[in-house]
Backbone as JSON, one array per atom type, in Angstrom:
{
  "sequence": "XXXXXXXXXXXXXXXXXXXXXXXXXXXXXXXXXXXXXXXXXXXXXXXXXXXXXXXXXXXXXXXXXXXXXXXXXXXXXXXXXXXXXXXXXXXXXXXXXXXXXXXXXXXXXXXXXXXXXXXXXXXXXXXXXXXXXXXXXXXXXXXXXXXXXX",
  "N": [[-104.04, -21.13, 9.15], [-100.7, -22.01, 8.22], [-97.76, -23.26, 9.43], [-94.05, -23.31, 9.89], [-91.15, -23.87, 10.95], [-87.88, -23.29, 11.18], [-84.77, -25.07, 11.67], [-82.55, -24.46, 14.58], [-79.84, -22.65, 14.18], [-76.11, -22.06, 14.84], [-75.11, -19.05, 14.58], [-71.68, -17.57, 13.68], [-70.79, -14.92, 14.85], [-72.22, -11.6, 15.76], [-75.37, -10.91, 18.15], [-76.06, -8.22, 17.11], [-74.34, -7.76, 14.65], [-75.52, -9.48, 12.94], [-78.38, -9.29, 13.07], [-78.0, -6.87, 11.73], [-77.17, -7.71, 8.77], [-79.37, -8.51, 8.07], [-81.56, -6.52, 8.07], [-81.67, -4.01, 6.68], [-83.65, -4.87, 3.46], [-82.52, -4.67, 0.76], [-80.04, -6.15, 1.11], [-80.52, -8.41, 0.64], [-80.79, -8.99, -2.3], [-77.8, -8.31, -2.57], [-76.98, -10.85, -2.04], [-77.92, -12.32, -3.86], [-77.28, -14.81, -7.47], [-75.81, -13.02, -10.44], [-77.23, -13.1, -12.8], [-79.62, -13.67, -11.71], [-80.5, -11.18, -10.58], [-81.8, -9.28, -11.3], [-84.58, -10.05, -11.04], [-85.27, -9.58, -9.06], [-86.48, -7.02, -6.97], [-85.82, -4.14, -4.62], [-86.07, -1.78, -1.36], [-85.37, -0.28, 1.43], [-87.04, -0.77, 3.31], [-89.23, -3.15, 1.72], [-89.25, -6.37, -0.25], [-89.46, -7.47, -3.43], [-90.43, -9.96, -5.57], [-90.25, -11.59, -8.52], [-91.14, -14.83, -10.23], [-91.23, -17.13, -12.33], [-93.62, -16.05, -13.2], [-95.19, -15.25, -11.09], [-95.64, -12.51, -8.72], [-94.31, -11.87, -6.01], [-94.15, -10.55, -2.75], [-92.79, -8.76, 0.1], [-92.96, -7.36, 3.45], [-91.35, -5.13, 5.82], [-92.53, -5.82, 8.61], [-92.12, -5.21, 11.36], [-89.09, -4.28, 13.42], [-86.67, -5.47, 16.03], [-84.33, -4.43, 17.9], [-81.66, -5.75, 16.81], [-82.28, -8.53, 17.85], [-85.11, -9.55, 16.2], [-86.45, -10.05, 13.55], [-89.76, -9.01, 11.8], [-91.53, -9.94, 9.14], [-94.56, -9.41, 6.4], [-96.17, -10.25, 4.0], [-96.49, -8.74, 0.98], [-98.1, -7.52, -1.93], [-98.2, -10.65, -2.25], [-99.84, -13.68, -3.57], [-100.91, -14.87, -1.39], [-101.26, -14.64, 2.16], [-98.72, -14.1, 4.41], [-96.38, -14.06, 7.02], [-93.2, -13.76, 8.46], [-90.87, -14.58, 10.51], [-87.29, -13.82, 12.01], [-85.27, -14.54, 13.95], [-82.97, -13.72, 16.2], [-81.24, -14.39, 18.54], [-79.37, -14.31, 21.79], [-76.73, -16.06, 22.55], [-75.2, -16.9, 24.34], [-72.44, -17.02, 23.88], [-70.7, -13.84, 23.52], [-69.99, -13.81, 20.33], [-71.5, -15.48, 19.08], [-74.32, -16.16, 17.76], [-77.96, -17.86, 18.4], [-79.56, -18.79, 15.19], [-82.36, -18.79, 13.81], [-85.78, -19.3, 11.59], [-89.03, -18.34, 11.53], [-91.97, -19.25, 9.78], [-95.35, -18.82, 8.68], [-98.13, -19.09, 7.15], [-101.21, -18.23, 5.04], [-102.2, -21.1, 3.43], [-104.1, -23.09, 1.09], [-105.2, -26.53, 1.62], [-103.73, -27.6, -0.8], [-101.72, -26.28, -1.97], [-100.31, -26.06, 0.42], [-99.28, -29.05, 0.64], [-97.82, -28.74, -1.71], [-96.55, -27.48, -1.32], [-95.19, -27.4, 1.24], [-93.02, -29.14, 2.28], [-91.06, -28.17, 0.81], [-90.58, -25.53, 1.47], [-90.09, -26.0, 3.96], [-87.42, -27.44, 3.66], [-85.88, -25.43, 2.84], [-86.04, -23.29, 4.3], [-84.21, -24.54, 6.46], [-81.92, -25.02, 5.05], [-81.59, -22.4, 4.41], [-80.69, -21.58, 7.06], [-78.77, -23.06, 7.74], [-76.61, -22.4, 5.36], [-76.16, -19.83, 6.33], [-74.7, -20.81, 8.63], [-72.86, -22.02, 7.91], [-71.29, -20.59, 6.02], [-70.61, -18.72, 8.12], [-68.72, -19.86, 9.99], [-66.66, -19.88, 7.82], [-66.49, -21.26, 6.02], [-68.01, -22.76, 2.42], [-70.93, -22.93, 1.31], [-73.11, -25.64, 0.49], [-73.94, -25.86, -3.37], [-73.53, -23.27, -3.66], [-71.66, -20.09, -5.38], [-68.63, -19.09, -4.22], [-67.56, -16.8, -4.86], [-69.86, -15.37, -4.58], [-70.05, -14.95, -1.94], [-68.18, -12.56, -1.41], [-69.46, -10.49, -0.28], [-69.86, -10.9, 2.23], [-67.98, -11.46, 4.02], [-65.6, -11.0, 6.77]],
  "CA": [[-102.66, -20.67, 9.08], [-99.75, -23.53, 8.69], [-96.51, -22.71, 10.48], [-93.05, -23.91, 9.56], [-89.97, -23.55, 11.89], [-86.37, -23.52, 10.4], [-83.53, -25.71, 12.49], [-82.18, -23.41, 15.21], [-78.06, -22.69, 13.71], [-75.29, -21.2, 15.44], [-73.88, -18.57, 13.87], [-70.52, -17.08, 14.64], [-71.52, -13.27, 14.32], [-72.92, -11.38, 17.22], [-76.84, -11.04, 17.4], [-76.12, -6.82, 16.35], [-73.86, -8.35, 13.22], [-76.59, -10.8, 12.22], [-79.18, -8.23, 12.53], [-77.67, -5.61, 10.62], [-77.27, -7.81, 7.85], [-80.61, -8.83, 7.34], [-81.86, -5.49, 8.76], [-81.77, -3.69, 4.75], [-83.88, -5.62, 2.4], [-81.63, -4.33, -0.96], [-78.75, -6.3, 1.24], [-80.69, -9.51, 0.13], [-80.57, -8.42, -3.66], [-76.94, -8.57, -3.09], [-76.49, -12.34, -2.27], [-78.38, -13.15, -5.25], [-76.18, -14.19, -8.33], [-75.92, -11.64, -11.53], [-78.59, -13.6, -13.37], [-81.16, -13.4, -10.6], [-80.91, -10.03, -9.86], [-83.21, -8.31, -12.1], [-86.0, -10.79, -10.91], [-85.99, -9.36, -7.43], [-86.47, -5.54, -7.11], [-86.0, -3.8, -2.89], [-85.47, -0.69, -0.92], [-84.91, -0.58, 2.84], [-88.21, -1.89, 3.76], [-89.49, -3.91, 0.74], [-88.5, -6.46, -1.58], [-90.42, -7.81, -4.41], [-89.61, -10.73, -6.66], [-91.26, -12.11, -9.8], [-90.68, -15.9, -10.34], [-92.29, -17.38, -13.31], [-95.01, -15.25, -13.61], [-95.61, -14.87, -9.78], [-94.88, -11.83, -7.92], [-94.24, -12.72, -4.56], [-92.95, -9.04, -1.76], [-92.17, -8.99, 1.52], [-92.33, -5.73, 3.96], [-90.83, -5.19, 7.39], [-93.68, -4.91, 9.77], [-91.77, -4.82, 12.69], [-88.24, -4.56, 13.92], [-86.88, -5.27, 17.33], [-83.29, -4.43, 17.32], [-80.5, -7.23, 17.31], [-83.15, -10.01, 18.4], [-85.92, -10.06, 15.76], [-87.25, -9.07, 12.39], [-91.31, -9.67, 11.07], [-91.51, -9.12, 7.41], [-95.2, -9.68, 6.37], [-96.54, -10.57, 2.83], [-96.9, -7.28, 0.41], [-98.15, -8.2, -2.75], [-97.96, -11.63, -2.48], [-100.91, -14.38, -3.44], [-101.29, -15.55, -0.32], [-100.78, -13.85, 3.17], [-97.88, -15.01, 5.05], [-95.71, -13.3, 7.91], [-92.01, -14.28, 8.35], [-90.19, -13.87, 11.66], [-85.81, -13.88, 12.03], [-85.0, -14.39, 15.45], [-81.63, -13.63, 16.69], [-81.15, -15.02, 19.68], [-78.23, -14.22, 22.19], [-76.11, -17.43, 23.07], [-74.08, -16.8, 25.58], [-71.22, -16.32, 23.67], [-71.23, -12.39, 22.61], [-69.35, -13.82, 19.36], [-72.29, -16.22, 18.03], [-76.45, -16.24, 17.68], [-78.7, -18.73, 17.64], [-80.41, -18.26, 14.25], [-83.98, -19.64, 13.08], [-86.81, -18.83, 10.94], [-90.45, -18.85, 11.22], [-92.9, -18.53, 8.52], [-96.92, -18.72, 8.88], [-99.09, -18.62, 5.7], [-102.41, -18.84, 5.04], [-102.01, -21.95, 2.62], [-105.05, -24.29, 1.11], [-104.59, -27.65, 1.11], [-102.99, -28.21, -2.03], [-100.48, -25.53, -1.73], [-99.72, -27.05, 1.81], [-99.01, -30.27, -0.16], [-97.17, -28.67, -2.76], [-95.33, -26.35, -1.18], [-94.7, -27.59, 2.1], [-91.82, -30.27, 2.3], [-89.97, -27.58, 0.03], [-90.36, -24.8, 2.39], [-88.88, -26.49, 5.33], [-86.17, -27.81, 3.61], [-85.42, -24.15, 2.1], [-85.46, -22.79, 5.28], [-83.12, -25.22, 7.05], [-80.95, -24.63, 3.65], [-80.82, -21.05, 4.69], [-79.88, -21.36, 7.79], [-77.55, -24.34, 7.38], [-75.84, -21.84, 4.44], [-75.98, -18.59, 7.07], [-73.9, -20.99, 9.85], [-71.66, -22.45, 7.06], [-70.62, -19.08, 6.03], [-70.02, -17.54, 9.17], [-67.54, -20.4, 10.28], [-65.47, -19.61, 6.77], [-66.85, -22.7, 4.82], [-68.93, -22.57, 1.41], [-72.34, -23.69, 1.46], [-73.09, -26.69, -1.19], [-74.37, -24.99, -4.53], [-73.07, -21.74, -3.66], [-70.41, -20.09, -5.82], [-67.82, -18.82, -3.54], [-68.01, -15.15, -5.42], [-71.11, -14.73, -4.51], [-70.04, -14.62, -0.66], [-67.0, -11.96, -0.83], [-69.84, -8.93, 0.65], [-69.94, -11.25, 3.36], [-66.5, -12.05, 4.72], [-65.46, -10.23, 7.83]],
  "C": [[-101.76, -21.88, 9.33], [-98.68, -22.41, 9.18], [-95.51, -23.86, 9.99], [-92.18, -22.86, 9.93], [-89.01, -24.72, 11.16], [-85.93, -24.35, 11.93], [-82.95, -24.86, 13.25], [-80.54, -24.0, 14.86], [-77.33, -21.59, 14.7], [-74.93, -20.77, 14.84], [-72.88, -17.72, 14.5], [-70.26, -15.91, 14.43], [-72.46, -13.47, 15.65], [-74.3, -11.11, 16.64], [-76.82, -9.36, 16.76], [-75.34, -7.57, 14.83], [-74.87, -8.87, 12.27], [-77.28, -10.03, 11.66], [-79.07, -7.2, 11.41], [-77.41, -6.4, 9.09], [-78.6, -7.76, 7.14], [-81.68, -7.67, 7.8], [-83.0, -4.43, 7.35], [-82.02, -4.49, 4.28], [-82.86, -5.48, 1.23], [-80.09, -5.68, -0.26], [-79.09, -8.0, 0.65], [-80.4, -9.99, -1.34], [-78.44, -8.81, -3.46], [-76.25, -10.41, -2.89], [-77.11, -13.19, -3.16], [-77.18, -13.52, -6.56], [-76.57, -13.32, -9.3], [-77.23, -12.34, -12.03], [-79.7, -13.56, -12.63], [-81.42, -12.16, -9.92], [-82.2, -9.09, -10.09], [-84.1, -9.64, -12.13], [-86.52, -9.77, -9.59], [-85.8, -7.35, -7.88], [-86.94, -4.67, -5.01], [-85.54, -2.73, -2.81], [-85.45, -1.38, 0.32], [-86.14, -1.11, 3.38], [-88.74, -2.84, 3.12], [-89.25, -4.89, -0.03], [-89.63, -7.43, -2.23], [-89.79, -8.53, -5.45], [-90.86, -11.23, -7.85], [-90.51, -13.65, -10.22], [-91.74, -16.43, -11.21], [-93.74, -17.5, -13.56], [-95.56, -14.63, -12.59], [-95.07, -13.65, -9.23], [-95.39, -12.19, -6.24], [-93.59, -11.0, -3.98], [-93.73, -9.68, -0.46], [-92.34, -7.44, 2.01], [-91.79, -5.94, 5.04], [-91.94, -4.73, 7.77], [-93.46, -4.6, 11.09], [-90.29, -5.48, 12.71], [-87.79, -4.43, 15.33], [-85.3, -5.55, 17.21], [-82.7, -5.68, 17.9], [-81.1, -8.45, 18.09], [-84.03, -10.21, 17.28], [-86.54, -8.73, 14.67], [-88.6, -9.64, 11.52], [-91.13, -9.2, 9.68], [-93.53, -9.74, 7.36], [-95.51, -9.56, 4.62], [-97.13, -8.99, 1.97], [-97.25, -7.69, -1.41], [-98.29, -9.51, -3.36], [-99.43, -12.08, -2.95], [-101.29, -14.9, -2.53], [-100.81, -14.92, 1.19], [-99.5, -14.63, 3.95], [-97.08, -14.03, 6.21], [-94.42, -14.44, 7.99], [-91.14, -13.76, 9.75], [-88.56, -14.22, 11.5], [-85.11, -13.84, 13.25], [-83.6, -14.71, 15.75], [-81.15, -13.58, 17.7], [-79.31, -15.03, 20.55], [-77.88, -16.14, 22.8], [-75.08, -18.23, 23.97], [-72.61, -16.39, 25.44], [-71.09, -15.33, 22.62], [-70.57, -12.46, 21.2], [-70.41, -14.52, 17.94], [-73.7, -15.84, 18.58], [-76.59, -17.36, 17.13], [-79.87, -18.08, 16.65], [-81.8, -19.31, 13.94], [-85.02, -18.79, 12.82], [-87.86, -19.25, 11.13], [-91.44, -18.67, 10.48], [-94.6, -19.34, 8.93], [-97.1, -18.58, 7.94], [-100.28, -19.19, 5.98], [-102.26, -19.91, 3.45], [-103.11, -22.84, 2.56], [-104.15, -25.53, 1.18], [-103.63, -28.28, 0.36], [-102.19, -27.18, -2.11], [-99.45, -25.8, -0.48], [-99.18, -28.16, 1.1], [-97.86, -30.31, -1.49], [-95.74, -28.17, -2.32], [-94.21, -26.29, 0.61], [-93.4, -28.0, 2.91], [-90.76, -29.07, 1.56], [-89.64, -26.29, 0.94], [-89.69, -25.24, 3.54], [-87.48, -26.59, 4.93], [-85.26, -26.26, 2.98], [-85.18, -23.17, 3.63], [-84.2, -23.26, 6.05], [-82.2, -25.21, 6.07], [-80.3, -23.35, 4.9], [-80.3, -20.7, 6.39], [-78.22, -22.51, 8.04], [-76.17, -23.61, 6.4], [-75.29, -20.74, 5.51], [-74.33, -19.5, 8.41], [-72.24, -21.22, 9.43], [-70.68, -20.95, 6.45], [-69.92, -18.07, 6.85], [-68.99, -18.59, 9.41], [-66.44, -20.57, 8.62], [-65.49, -20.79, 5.5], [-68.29, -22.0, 3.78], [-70.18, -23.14, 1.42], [-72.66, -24.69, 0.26], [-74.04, -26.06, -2.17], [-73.93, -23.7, -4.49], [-71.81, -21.15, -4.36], [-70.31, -18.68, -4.99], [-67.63, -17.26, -3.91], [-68.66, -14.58, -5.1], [-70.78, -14.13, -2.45], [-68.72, -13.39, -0.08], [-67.75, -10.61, -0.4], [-70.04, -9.71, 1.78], [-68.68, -11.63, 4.38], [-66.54, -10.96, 5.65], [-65.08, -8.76, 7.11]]
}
């Protein structure tokens, strides 16, 4: 099993706010843009994407409210578990956010896929902190973030 830990981000959203976004899989579906929607397909526990040729899902295997959400590999090629830890920070306005992901990965998927996973995580939380303090994230069009504004 490899292991890869996201950058711990402040975001400025309480840890119930945080949670509840990422709480509903379908709420992921909506920060996709129009063209990438009909790849991914989710209900409230599930979501399931297809990326050239791959299907890749996700389930919730465990939630623990307003601190932490497991998703674990459903469909995927390879097993993986995903944790979301929402961490109080003293100030009831922000959470510290970070991701952890586990897979069972050979070698050469470690090698392939490694360096891109880190930096995709620290993306997404780097985008999640940039968003909550009212700034755009780089590549992101600004449309795509008006179900997220206060």
């Amino acid at each position: 099993m490899v292991e890869f830990n996201s950058k711990h981000g402040i975001v400025r959203k309480s840890p119930f706010e945080l949670y509840m976004m990422f709480v509903d899989m379908r709420n992921f579906v909506m920060m996709l843009p129009e063209d990438k929607k009909e790849m991914v397909k989710a209900d409230y526990d599930t979501l399931q994407v297809s990326v050239q040729g791959y299907d890749v899902g996700a389930k919730v295997h465990s939630r623990t409210p307003y601190s932490r959400i497991e998703l674990v590999d459903y469909g995927a090629p390879f097993a993986f578990k995903i944790t979301l830890s929402f961490d109080a920070d003293g100030n009831p306005a922000e959470t510290d956010f970070s991701i952890k992901v586990e897979a069972e990965l050979n070698f050469m998927m470690k090698m392939m896929l490694g360096s891109k996973l880190q930096e995709g995580l620290d993306k997404i939380v780097d985008g999640l902190v940039a968003v909550s303090e009212g700034r755009v994230p780089e590549g992101i069009d600004p449309d795509m973030l008006k179900n997220f504004k206060n």
